[in-house]
KOLKOLGU-525863 format. One record per residue (C-alpha): residue number from 0; residue in one letter; chain; y, x, z. Coordinates in steps of 0.02 Angstrom, whole numbers, plus 32768, in hexadecimal, padded with zeros to 4 digits. Last residue first. Layout:
# KOLKOLGU-525863
    n  res  chain     Y     X     Z
  NUM    a      A     Y     X     Z
...
END
This chain:
# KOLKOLGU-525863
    n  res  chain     Y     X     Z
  461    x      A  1F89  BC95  B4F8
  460    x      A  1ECF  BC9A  B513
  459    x      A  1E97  BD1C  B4A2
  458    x      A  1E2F  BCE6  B3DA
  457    x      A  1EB1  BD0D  B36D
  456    x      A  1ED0  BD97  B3A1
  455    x      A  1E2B  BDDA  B399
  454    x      A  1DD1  BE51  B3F7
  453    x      A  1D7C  BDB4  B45A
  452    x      A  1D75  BDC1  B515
  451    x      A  1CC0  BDAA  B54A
  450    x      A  1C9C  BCF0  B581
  449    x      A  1BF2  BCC5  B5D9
  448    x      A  1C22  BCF4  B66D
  447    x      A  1CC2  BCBB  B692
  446    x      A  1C5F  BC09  B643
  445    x      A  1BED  BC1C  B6DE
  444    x      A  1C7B  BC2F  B76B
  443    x      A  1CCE  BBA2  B72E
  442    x      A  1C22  BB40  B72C
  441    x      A  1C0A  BB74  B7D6
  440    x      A  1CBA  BB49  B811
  439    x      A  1C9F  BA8A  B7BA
  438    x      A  1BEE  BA86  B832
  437    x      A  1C4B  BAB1  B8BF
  436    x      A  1CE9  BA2F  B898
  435    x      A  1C76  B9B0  B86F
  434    x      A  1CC5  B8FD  B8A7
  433    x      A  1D6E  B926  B855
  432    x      A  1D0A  B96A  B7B7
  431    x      A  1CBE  B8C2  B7AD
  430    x      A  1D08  B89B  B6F6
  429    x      A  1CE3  B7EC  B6C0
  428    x      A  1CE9  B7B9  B604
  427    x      A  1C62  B84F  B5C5
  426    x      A  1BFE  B7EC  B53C
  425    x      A  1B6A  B84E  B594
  424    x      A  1B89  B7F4  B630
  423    x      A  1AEE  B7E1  B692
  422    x      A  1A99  B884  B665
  421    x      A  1B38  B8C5  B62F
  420    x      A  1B8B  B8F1  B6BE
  419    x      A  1C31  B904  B6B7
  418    x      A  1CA6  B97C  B6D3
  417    x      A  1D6E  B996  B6B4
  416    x      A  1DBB  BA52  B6E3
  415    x      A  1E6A  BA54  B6F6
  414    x      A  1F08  BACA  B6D4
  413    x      A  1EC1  BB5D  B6B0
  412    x      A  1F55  BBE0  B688
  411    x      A  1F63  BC4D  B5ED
  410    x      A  1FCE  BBD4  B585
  409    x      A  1F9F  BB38  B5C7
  408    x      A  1EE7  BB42  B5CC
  407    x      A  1E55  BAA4  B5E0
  406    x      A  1DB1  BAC4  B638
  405    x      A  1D21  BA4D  B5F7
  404    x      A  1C78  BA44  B665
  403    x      A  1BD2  B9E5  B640
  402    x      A  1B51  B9D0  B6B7
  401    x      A  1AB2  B99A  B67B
  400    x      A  1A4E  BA31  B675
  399    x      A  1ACE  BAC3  B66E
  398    x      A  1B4F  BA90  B5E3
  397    x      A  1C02  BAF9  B5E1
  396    x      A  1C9A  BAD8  B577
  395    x      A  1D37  BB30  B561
  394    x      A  1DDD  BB0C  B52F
  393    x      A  1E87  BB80  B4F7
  392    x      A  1F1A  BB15  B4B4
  391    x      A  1F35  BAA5  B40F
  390    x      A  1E9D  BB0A  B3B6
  389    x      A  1E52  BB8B  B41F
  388    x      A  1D92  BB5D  B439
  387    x      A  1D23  BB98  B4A3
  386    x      A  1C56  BB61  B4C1
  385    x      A  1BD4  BB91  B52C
  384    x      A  1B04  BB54  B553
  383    x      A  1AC1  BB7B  B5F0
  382    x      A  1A20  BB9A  B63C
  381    x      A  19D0  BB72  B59E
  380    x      A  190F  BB20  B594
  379    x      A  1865  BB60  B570
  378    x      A  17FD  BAF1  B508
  377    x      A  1773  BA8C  B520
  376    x      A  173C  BA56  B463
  375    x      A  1771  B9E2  B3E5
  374    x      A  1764  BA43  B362
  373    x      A  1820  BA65  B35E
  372    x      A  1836  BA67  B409
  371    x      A  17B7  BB02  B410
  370    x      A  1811  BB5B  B379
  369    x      A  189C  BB5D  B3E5
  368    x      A  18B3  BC0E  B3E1
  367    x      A  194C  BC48  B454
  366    x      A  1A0A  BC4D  B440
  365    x      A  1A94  BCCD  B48E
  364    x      A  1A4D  BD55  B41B
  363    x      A  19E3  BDF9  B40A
  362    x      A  198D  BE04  B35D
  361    x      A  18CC  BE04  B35E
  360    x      A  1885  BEA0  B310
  359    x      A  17D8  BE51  B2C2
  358    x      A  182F  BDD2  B25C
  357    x      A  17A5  BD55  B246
  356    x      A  1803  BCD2  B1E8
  355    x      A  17D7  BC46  B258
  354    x      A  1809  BCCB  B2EB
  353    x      A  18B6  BCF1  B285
  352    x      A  18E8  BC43  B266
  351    x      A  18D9  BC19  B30C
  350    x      A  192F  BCB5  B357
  349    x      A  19AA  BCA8  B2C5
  348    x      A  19BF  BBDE  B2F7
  347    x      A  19D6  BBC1  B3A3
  346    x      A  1A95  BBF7  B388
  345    x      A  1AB2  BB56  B35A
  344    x      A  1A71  BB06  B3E6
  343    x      A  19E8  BAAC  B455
  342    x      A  19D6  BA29  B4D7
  341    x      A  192A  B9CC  B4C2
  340    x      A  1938  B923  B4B5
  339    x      A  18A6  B905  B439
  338    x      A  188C  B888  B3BA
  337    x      A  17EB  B883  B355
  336    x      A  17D9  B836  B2A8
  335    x      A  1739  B89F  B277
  334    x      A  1703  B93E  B2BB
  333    x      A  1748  B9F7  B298
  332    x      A  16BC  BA62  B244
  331    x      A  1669  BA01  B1BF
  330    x      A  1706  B9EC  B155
  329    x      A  179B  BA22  B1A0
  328    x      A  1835  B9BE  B1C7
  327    x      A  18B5  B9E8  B23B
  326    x      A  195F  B98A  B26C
  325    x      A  1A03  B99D  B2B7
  324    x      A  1A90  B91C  B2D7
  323    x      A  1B2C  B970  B324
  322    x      A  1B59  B96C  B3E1
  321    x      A  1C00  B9EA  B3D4
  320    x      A  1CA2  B97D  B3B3
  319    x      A  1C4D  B8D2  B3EF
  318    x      A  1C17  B92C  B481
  317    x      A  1CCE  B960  B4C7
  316    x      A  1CF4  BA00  B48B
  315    x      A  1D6A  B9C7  B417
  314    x      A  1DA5  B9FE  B36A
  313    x      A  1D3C  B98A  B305
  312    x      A  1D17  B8EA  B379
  311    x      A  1D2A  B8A0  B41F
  310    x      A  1CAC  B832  B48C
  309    x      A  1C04  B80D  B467
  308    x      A  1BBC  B757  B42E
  307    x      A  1B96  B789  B395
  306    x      A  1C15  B812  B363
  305    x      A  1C1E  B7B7  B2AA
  304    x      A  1C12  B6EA  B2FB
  303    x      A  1C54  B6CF  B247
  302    x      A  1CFE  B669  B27D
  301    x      A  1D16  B6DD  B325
  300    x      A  1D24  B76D  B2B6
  299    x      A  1D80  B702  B225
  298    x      A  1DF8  B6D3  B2BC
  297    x      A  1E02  B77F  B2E5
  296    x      A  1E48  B7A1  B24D
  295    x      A  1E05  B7E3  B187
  294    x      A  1E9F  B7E6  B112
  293    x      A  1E69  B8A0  B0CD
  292    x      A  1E44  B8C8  B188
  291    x      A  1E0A  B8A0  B231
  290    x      A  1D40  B8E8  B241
  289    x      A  1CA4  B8D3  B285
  288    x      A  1C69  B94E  B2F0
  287    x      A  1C32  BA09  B2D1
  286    x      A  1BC5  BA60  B24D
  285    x      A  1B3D  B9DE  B22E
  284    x      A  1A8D  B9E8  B21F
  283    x      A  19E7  B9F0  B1C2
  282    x      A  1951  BA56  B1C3
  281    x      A  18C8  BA53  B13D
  280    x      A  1838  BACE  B163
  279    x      A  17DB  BAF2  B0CD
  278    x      A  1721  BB18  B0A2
  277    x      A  16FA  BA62  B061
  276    x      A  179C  BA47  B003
  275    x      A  1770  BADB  AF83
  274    x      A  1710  BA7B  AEFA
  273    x      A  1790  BAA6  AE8E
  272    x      A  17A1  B9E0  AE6D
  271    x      A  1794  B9CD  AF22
  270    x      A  182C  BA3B  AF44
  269    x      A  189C  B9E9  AEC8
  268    x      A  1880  B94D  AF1F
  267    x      A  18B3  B98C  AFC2
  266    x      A  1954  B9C4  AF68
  265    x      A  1981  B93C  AF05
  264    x      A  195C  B8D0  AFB8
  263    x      A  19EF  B949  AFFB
  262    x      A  1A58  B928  AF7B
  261    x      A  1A55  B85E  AF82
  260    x      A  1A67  B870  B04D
  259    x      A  1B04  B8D3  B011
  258    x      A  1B4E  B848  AFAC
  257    x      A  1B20  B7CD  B030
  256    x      A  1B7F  B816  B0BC
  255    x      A  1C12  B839  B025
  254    x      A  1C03  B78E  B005
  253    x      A  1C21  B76D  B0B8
  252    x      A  1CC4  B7B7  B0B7
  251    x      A  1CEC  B767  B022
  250    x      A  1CDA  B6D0  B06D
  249    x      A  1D26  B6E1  B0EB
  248    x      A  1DD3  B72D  B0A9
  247    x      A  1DF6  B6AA  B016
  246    x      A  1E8A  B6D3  AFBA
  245    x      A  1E51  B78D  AFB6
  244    x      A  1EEE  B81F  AF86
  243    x      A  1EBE  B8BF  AF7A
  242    x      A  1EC6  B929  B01F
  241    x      A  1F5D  B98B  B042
  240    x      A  1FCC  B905  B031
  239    x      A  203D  B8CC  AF96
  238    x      A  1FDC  B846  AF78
  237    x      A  1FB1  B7AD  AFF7
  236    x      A  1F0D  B795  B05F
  235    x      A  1F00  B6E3  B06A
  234    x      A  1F00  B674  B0F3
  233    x      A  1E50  B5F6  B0E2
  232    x      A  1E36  B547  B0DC
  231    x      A  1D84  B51B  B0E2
  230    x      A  1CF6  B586  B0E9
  229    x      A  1C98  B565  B045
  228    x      A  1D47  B5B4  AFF9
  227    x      A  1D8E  B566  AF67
  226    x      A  1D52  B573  AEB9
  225    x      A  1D3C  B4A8  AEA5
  224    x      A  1C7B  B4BE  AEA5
  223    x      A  1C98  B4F8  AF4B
  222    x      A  1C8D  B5D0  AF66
  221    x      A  1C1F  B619  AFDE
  220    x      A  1B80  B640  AF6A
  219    x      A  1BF2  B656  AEE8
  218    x      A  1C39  B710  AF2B
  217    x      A  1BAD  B782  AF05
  216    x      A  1BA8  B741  AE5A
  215    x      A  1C6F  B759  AE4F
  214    x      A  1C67  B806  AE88
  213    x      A  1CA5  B833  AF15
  212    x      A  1D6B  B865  AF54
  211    x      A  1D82  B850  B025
  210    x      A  1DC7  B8F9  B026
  209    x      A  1DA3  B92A  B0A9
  208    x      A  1CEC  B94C  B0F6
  207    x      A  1C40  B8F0  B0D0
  206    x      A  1C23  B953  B086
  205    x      A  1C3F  BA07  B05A
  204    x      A  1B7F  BA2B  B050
  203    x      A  1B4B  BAD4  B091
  202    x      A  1A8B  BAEE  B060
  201    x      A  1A44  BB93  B0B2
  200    x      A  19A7  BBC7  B064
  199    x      A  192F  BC39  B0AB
  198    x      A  189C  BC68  B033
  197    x      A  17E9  BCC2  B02A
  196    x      A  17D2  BD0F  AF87
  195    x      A  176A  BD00  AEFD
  194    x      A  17AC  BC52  AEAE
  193    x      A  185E  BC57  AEF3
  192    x      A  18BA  BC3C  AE52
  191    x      A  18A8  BB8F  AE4D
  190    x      A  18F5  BB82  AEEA
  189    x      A  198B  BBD8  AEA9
  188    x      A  199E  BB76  AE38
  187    x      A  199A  BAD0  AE82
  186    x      A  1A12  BB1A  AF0E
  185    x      A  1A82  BB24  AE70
  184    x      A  1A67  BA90  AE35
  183    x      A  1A97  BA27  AEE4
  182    x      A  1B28  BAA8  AF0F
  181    x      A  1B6B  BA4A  AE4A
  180    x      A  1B4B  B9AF  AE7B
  179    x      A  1BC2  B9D2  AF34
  178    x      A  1C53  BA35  AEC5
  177    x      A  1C58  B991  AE7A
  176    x      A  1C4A  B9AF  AD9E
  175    x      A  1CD2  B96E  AD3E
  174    x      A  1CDD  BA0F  ACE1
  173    x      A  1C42  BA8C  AD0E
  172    x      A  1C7D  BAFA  AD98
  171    x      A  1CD9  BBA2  AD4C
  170    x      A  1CA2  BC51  ADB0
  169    x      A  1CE4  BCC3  AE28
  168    x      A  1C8E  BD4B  AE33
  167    x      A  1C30  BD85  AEF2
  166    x      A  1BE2  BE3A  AEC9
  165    x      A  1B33  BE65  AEAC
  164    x      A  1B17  BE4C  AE01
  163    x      A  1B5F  BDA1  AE18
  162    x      A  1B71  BD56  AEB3
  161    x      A  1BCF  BCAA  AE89
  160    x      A  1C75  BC5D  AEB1
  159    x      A  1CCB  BBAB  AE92
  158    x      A  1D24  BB7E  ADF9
  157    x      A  1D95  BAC8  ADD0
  156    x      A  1D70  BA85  AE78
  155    x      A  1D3D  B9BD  AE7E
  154    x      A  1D1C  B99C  AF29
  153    x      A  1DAE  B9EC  AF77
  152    x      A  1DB0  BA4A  B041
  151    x      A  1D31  BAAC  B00E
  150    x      A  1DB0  BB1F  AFD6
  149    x      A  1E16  BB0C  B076
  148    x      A  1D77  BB5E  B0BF
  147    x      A  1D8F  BC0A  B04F
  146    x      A  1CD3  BC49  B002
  145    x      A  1C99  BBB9  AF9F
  144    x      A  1BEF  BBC1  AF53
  143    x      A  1B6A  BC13  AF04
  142    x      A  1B1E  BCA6  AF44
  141    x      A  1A70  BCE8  AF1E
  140    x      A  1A36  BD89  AF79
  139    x      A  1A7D  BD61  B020
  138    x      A  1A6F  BDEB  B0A6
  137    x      A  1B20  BDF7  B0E3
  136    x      A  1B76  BE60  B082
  135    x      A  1B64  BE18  AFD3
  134    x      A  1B92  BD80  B02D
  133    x      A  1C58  BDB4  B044
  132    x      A  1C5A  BDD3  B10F
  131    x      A  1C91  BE85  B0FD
  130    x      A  1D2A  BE5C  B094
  129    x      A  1D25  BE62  AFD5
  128    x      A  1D23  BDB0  AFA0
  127    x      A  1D43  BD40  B04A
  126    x      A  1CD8  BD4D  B0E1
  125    x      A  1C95  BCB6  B150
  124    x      A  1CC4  BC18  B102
  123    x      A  1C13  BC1A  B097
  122    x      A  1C2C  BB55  B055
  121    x      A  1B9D  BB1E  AFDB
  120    x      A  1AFC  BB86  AFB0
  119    x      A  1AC3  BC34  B00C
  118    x      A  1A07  BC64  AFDA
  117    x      A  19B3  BCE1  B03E
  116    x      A  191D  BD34  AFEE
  115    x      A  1890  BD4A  B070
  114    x      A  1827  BDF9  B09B
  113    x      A  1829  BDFB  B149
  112    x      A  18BF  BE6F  B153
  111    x      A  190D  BE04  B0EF
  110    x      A  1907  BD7A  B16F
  109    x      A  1977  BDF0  B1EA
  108    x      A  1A00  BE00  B16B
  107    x      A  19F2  BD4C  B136
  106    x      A  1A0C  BD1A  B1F1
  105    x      A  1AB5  BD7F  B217
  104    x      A  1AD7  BE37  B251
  103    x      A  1B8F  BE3C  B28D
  102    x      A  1BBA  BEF1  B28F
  101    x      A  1C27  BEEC  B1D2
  100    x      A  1C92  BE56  B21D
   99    x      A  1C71  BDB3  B1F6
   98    x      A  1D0C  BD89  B191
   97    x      A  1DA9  BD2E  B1D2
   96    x      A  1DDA  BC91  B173
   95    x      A  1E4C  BC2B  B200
   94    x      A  1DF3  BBCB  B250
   93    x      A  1D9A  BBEF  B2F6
   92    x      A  1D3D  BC61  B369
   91    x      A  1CE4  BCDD  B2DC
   90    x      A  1CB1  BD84  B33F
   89    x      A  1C33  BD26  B399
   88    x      A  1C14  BD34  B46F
   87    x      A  1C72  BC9F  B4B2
   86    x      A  1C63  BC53  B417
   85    x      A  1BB8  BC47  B410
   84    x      A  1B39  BCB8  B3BE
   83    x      A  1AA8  BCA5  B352
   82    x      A  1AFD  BD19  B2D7
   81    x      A  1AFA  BC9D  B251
   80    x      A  1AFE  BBF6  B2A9
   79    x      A  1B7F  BC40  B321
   78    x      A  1BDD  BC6C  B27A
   77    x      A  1BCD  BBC5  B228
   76    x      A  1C0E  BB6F  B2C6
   75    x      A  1C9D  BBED  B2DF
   74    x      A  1CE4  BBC2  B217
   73    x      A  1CB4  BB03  B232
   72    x      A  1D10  BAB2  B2C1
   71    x      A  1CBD  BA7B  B35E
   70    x      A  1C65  BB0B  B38B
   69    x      A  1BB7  BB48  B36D
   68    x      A  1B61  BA9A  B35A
   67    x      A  1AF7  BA36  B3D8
   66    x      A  1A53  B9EF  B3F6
   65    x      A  1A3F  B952  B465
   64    x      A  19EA  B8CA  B409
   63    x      A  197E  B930  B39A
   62    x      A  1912  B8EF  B30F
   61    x      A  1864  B923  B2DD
   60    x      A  17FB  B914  B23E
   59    x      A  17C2  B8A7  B1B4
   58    x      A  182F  B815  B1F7
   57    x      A  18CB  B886  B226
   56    x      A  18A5  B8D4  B16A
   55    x      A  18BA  B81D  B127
   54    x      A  1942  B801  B185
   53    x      A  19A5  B879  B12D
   52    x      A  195A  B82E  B082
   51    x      A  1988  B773  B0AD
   50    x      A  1A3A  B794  B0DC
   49    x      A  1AA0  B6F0  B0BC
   48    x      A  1B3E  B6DC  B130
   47    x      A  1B65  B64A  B191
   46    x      A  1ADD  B621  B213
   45    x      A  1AE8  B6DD  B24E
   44    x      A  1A85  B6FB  B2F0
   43    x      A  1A36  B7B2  B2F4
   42    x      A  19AB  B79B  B25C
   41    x      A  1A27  B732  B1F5
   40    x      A  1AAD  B7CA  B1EE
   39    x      A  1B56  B7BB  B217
   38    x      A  1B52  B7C6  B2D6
   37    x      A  1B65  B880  B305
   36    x      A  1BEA  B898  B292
   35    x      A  1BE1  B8EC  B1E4
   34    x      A  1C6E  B97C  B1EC
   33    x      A  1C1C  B9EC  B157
   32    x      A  1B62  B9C9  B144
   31    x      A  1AF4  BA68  B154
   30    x      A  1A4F  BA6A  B106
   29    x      A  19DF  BAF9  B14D
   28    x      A  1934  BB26  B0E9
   27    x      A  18BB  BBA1  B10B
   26    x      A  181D  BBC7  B098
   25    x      A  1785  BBE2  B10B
   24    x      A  1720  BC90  B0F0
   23    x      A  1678  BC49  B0B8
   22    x      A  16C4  BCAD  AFFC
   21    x      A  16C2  BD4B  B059
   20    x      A  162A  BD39  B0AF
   19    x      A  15D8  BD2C  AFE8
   18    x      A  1638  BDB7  AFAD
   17    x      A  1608  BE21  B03A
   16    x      A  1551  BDEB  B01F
   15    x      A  1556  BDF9  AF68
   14    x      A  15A1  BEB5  AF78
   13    x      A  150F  BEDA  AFEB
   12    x      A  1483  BE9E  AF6D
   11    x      A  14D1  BF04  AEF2
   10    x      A  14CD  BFAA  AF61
    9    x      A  1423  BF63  AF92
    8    x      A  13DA  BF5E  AECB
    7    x      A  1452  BFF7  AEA6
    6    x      A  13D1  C049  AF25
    5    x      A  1348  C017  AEFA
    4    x      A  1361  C038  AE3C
    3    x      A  138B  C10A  AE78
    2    x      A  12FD  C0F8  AED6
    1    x      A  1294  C0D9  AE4D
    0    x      A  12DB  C154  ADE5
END
């Protein structure tokens, strides 16, 4: 009998210790803003737009001057954060609302493995109902969002989409309710539900993209007492378009900024009152560039400051299209209010997110852990980073140290190759490719190398 008690006592004891590493496991959580510019935040330059709970995770942790998103446009972005591979590799090279296929094995499938629940909230864009990138495929076990892109392309939806015993439903959104509230609540839940289990959440706001619609408390803030824009005269956005109208384009667009920056410190909140904020990792970016739409010009662009200082935006592969803000905060593990310079990427992220996690099979991808960089720490640095894009003619973009090479396609043909090097130039105005004709034939040579021919037809140079 004895034995019997002593050895339930250890089989006990054993279940409390696995309970007890699982619960030291660090919860995992990505925020993803939807075409916020490299410059709209307080923490990276903004004078103009209010973001005091962004920049209060760059103050309890680390920002990044030089990190950069998986494309330049959100469908091959999301999937090279996914897959942790870019676009010369990914299945997913643009728009255009093609699933991930069945082979593509993303983040929440790997995190499983090491015993988290994966929460998807906000814009999926990577597998409609019923194809093999729905979220019921993909390692999610709570889904509630928008699956299509256009559909995150409105505010105020009148349904959105939830995984409900096991299959993506569509469901009814509150009335009056922002799709961007309603993400907020439902990341809420699904936190809450997260007691015994480690958990990864990925949080995909749809702001601060077109339309320019916000609530009216989001929108005071930049409004005169007289109801007209803070920022002077402004061109309206008329009706009839396929963005909702907005008589007042900037300031919407940074009530949306604001809006989001309301969210997020909802969220962090929410994590200290479920005393969960001190074993999570708090990561924060940006899909691609700040954006042109929904009345929103390049005047507003230049207006704001929103690429900060970098040229281009959404849809090129000049910095301002790629550089995104990106920020980590963990308590106790990455220090206070640092800034680093390190050069790192989307598809960083599984390998990151998969050694914090302790996924014992690491997955093979273009990206490595920078779980160094985040603490702080000597970290080991990419040869090269790649990008392509097809949109208005075939580009591609290559970064080895501090040389920075753009090719540029008519039809099938390369018709020049601009460079610049961005160690003195990192707004790119003066391309030395004239004065560097080795050094442009190496990078050539490099992005060759780095492409594989997609399957696709969407995705061939044509």
């Amino acid at each position: 009998m004895k034995g019997i008690l002593t050895g339930l006592f250890f089989l006990l004891l054993a279940n409390q210790q696995n309970l007890f590493a699982q619960k030291k496991k660090p919860n995992i959580i990505f925020i993803l803003a939807d075409d916020l510019g490299y410059g709209d935040l307080g923490c990276y330059g903004s004078t103009q737009i209010s973001t005091p709970n962004i920049d209060g995770l760059a103050k309890s942790g680390i920002k990044f001057t030089q990190f950069y998103a998986g494309s330049t446009v959100c469908a091959p972005s999301r999937a090279s954060l996914m897959t942790g591979l870019h676009t010369g590799h990914v299945s997913i090279r643009g728009n255009g609302e093609i699933p991930l296929a069945e082979s593509d094995s993303i983040m929440p499938q790997y995190l499983h493995k090491a015993g988290y629940k994966n929460g998807l909230v906000g814009k999926w864009g990577l597998g409609q109902a019923g194809t093999t990138g729905a979220p019921e495929n993909k390692g999610w076990d709570f889904f509630a969002g928008l699956l299509h892109h256009v559909e995150g392309h409105y505010q105020k939806p009148d349904s959105a989409w939830q995984l409900l015993n096991g299959k993506t439903t569509r469901v009814k959104i509150p009335a009056n309710q922002y799709s961007n509230e309603w993400f907020t609540n439902q990341a809420k839940t699904f936190i809450q539900e997260q007691q015994a289990s480690p958990f990864f959440l990925y949080l995909a706001y749809t702001l601060p993209h077109a339309e320019l619609v916000v609530p009216k408390t989001a929108m005071l803030p930049y409004l005169t007492e007289d109801g007209t824009s803070k920022f002077g005269s402004e061109k309206a956005h008329p009706t009839g378009q396929h963005y909702g109208p907005q008589a007042f384009p900037k300031a919407a667009y940074a009530a949306m900024v604001s809006q989001m920056d309301e969210y997020i410190g909802q969220i962090v909140a929410y994590l200290k009152q479920q005393k969960l904020y001190d074993n999570t990792i708090i990561v924060f970016a940006s899909d691609n560039g700040t954006h042109k739409e929904g009345g929103r010009t390049n005047q507003d662009i230049d207006f704001f400051n929103s690429s900060g200082g970098l040229r281009g935006s959404k849809r090129d592969l000049y910095e301002g299209g790629i550089r995104v803000p990106f920020i980590a905060s963990w308590k106790g593990k990455i220090r206070r209010d640092i800034s680093s310079d390190y050069v790192g990427s989307f598809w960083d992220m599984l390998p990151t997110f998969s050694e914090i996690a302790g996924v014992k099979t690491m997955p093979k991808t273009d990206g490595i852990s920078i779980l160094n960089a985040l603490r702080g720490k000597k970290q080991l640095a990419h040869d090269v980073l790649y990008w392509e894009f097809y949109e208005g003619g075939f580009k591609q973009a290559i970064l080895q140290k501090n040389w920075k090479a753009i090719r540029f396609y008519k039809g099938t043909t390369p018709i020049r190759t601009e460079l610049y090097d961005l160690a003195i130039d990192r707004g790119e105005t003066i391309d030395i490719a004239a004065q560097n004709e080795q050094k442009v034939k190496l990078l050539e040579a490099l992005m060759d190398k780095e492409r594989i021919k997609s399957s696709n037809p969407l995705f061939q140079i044509k």
